[in-house]
C-alpha positions in Angstrom: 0.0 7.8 12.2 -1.2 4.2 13.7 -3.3 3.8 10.3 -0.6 4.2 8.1 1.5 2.0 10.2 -0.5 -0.8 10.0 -2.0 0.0 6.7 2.0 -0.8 5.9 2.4 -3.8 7.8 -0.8 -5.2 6.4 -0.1 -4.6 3.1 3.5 -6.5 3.0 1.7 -9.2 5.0 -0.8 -9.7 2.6 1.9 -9.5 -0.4 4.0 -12.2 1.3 0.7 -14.8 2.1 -0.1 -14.0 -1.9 3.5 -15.2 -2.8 3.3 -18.1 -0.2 -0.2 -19.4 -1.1 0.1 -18.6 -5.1 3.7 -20.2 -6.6 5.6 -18.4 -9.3 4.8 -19.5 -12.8 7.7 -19.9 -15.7 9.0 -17.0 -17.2 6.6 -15.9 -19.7 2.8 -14.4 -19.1 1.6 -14.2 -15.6 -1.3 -16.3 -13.6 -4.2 -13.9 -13.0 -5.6 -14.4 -9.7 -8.2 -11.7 -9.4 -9.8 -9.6 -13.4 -12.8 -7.7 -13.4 -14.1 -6.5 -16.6 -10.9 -7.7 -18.3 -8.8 -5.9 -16.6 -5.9 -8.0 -14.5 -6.9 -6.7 -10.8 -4.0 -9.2 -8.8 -1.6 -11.5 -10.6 1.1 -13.4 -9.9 4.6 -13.0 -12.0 7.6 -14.8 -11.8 9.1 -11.8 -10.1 6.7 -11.2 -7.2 2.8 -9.8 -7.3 1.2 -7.3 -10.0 -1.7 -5.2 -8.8 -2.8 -4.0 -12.1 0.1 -4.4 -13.8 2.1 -2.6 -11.4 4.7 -3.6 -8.7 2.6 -3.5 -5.3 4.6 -1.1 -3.3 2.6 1.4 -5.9 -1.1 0.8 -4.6 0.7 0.9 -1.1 2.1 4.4 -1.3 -1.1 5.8 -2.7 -3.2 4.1 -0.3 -0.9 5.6 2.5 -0.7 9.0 0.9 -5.0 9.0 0.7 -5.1 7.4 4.8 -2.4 10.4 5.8 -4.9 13.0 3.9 -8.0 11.5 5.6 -7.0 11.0 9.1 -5.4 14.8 8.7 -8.5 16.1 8.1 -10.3 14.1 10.7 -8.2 15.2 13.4 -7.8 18.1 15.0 -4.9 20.1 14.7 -1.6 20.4 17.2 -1.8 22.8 19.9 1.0 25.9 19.6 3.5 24.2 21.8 3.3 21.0 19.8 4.1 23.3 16.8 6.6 25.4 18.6 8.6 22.5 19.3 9.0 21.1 15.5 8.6 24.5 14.1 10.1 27.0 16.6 9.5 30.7 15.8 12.6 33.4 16.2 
């Protein structure tokens, strides 16, 4: 669970330096920071950061939800007592 713990604190670190180093523009269309093959990959609104189009914390749950998978399957599984004590059987 360290990955997605500091996949997390990463992530809101890196949205925050974004916002620090990139100011807000006016109301109205956003500044693109980062397009590939015209599509808008990382822009800046004037109501936080887009990552294609979408409010950050979107990548970030997906991202977490793909690390939890991987480092599931990478891992070995809990011993019976570790399971007995979340999931006792009677």
């Amino acid at each position: 669970m360290r990955s997605l713990a500091l996949w997390a604190i990463a992530a809101v670190l890196a949205a925050a330096v974004f916002q620090w180093l990139v100011p807000a523009p006016a109301p109205g269309p956003p500044t693109v920071v980062w397009a590939a093959g015209g599509v808008d990959i990382l822009s800046r609104t004037a109501g936080g950061t887009a990552i294609f189009g979408l409010m950050p914390v979107v990548p970030m749950a997906l991202i977490s939800t793909l690390l939890m998978t991987v480092v599931s399957l990478l891992t070995a599984k809990p011993g019976e007592a570790a399971l007995g004590r979340y999931f006792p059987r009677g």
